[in-house]
SEVEX-499043 format. One record per atom (N, C-alpha, C): residue in three letters; x, y, z. Coordinates in steps of 0.2 Angstrom, whole numbers, plus 5000, padded with zeros to 4 digits. Example, Ala and Ser with C-alpha at 12.3 -4.5 7.8 and 13.67 -1.06 7.14 Angstrom:
ALA506649725039/ALA506249785039/ALA506649845039/SER506449895035/SER506849955036/SER506450005039/
***
This chain:
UNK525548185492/UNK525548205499/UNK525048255500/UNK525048315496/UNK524648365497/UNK523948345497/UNK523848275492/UNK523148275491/UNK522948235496/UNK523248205499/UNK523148165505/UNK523048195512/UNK523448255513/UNK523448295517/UNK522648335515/UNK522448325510/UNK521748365509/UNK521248315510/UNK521248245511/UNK520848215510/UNK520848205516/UNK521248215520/UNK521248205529/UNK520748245532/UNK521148325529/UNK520748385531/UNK520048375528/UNK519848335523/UNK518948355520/UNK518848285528/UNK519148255528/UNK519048165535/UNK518648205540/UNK519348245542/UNK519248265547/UNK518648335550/UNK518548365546/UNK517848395546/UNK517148365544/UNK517348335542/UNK516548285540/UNK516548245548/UNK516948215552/UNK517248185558/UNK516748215562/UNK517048285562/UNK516848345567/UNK516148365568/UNK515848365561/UNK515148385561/UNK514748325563/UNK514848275562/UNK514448195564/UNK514648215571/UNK515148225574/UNK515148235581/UNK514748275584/UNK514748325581/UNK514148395583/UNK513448365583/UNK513248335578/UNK512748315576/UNK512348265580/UNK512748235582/UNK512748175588/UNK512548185593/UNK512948265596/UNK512848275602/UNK512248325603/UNK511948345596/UNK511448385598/UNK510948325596/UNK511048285593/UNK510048235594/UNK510248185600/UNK510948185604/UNK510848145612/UNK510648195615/UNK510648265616/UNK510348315621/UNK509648315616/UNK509248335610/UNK508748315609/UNK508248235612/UNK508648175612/UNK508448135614/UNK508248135621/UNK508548155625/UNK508648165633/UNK508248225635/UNK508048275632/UNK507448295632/UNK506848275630/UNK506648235626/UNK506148185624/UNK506048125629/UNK506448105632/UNK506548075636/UNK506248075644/UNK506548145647/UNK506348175652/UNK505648215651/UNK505448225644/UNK504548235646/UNK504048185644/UNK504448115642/UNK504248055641/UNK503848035646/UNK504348025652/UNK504448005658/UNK503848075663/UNK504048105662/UNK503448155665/UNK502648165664/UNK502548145656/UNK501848115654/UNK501848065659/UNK502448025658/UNK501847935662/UNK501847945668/UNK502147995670/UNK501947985677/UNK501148045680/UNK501048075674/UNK500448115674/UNK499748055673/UNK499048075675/UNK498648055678/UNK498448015672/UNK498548045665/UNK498547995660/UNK498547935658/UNK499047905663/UNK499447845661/UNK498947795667/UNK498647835672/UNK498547805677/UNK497647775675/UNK497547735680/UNK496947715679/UNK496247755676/UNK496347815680/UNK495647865677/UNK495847905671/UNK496447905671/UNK496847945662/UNK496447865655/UNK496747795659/UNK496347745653/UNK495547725655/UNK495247745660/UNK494747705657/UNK494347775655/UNK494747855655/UNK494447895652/UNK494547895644/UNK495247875640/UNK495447875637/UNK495047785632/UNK494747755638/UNK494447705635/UNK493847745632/UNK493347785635/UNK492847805634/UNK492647855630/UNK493247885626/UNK493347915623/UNK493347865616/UNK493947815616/UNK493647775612/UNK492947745608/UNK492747725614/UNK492147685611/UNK491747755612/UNK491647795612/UNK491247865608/UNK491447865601/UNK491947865601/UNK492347885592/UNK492047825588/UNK492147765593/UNK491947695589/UNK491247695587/UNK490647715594/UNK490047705590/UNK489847775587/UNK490247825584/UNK490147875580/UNK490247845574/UNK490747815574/UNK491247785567/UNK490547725565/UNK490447705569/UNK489847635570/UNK489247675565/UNK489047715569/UNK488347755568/UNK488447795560/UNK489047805559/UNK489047845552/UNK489147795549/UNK489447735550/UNK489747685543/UNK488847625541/UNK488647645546/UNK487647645545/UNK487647665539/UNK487547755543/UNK487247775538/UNK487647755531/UNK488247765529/UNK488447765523/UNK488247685520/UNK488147635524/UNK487947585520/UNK487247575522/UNK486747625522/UNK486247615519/UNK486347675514/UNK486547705512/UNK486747755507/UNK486847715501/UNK487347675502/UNK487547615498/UNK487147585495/UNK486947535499/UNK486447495499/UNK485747525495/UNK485347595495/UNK484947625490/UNK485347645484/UNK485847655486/UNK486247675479/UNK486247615474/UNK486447565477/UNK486347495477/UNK485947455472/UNK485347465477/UNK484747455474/UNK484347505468/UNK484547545470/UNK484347575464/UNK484547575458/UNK485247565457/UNK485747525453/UNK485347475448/UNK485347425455/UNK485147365451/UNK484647365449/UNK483947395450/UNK483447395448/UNK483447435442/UNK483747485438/UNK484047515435/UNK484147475428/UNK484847425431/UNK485047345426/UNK484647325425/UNK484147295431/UNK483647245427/UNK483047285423/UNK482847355422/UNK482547385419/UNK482847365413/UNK483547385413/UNK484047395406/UNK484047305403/UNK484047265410/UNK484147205406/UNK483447195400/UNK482947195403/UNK482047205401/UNK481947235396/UNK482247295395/UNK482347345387/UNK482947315385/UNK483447305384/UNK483547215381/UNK483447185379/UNK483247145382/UNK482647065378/UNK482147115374/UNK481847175376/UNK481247185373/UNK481447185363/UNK482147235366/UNK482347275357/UNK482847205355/UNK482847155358/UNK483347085353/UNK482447055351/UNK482147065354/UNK481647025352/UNK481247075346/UNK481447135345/UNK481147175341/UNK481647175334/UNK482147175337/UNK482947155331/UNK482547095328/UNK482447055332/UNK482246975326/UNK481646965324/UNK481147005327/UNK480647025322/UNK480847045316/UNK481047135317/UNK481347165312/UNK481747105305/UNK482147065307/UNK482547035305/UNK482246985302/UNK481646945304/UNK481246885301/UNK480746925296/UNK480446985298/UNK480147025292/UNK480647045287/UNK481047055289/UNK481547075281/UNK481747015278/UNK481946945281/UNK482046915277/UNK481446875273/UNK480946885277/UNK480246875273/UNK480146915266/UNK480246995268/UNK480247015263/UNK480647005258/UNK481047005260/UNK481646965253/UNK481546935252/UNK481346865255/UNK481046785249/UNK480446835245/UNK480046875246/UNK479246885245/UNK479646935239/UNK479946965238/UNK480347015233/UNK480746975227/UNK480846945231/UNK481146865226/UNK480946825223/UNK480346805226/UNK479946785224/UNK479446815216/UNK479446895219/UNK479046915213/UNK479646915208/UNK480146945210/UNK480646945202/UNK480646895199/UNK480646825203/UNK480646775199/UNK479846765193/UNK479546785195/UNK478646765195/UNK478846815188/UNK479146895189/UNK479246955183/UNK479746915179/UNK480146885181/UNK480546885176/UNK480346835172/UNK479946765176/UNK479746715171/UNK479046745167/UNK478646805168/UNK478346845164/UNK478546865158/UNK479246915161/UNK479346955156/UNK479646895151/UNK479946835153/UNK480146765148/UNK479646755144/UNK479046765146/UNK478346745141/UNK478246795137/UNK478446855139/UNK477946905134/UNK478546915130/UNK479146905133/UNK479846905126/UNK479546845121/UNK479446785124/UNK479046725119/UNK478646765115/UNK478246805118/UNK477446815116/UNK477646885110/UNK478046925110/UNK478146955106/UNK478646945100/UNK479246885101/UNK479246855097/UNK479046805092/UNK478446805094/UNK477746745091/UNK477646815086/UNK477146855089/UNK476946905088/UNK477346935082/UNK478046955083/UNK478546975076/UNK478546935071/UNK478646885073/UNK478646835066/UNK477946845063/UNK477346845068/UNK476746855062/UNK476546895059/UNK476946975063/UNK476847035058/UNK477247015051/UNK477846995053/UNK478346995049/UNK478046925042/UNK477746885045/UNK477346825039/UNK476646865037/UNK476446925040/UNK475946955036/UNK476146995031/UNK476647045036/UNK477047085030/UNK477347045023/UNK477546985025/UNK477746975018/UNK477046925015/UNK476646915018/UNK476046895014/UNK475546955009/UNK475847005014/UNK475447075009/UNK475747095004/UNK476347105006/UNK476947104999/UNK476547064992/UNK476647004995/UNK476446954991/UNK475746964990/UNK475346984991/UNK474746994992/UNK474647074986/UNK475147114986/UNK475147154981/UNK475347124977/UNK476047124974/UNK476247104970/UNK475647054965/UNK475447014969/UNK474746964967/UNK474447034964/UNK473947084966/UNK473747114965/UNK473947164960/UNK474347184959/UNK474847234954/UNK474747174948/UNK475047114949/UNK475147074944/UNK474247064940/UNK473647054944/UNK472947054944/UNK472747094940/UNK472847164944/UNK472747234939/UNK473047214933/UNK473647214933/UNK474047234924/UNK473847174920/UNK473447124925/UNK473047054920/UNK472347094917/UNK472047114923/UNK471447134923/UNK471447204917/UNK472047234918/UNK472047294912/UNK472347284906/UNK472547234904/UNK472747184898/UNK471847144896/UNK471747134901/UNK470947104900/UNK470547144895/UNK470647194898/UNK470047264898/UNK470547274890/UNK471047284890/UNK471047304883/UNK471047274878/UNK471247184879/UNK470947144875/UNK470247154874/UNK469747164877/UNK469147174878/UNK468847224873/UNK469147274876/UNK468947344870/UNK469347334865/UNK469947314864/UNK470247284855/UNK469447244853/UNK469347184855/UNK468847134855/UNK468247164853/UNK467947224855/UNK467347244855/UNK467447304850/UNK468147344851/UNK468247384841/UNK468347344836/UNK468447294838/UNK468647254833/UNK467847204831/UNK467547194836/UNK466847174836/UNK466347224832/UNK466447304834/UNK466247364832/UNK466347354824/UNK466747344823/UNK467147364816/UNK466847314812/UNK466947234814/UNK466747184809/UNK465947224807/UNK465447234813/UNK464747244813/UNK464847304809/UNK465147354809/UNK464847394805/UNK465247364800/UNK465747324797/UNK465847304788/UNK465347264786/UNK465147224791/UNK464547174789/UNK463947224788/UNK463747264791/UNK463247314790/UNK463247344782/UNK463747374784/UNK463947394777/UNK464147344770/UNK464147284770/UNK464147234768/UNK463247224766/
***
């Protein structure tokens, strides 16, 4: 009950002030009202109040007119210069794609032409590998023909010095008979 009897009294103040509130924006609005009514009955509303009020208009309009000129010629150089700008840029464009596929057909030129000579060096350097092992085998068939070639020779000599001593046995012993024959 007390709470009820509180919630009457929170009702009924809140009641009270929408009432107040009410009554000061209908005296607010009855004053907007009664100088509403007093503009329209002032010269404004009357025929030399609109065709001044027209006139004023179309002043505002060909100012607005006259400046939105200017801004789209403003535009319009802004515009064009823009675009001339792009098609510059498009133009340096094509120039450096066309300088990229130059670049790019020279390089893979170069590369078959690089490729080319490795292959040409490396079927070289396959001959001269060939060419030096030709060349080994013949040092190495000379080396052992010199070998062999001394050896022959060493064997030559100790023929040759076996000769020479039979020789000079041969010739003392030559020596010898002649002087006992001599002597004889």
């Amino acid at each position: 009950m007390y709470r009820e009897r509180a919630d009457w009294k929170k009702y009924r103040e809140r009641l009270v002030k929408e009432v107040r509130d009410f009554k000061q924006l209908r005296n607010k609005f009855v004053e907007e009202k009664v100088a509403f009514e007093a503009e329209k009955k002032a010269e404004e509303w009357g025929p030399e109040g609109l065709k001044n009020n027209l006139q004023a208009a179309e002043e505002l309009l060909s100012k607005e007119r006259a400046e939105w000129k200017k801004v789209c010629e403003k535009d319009n150089r802004r515009m064009y210069a823009a675009r001339s700008k792009i098609t510059d840029l498009e133009a340096e464009i094509s120039t450096l794609e066309g300088k990229v596929e130059e670049a790019q057909a020279d390089k893979e030129r170069f590369e078959a032409e690089l490729n080319a000579r490795m292959v040409n060096k490396d079927k070289d350097l396959a001959a001269k590998d060939v060419e030096i092992a030709e060349l080994k085998r013949r040092l190495f068939e000379a080396h052992d023909k010199n070998e062999s070639l001394e050896i022959d020779l060493e064997a030559e000599r100790g023929m040759a010095e076996t000769a020479e001593e039979v020789k000079k046995k041969a010739k003392e012993a030559h020596d010898i008979s002649t002087s006992v024959l001599n002597l004889a």
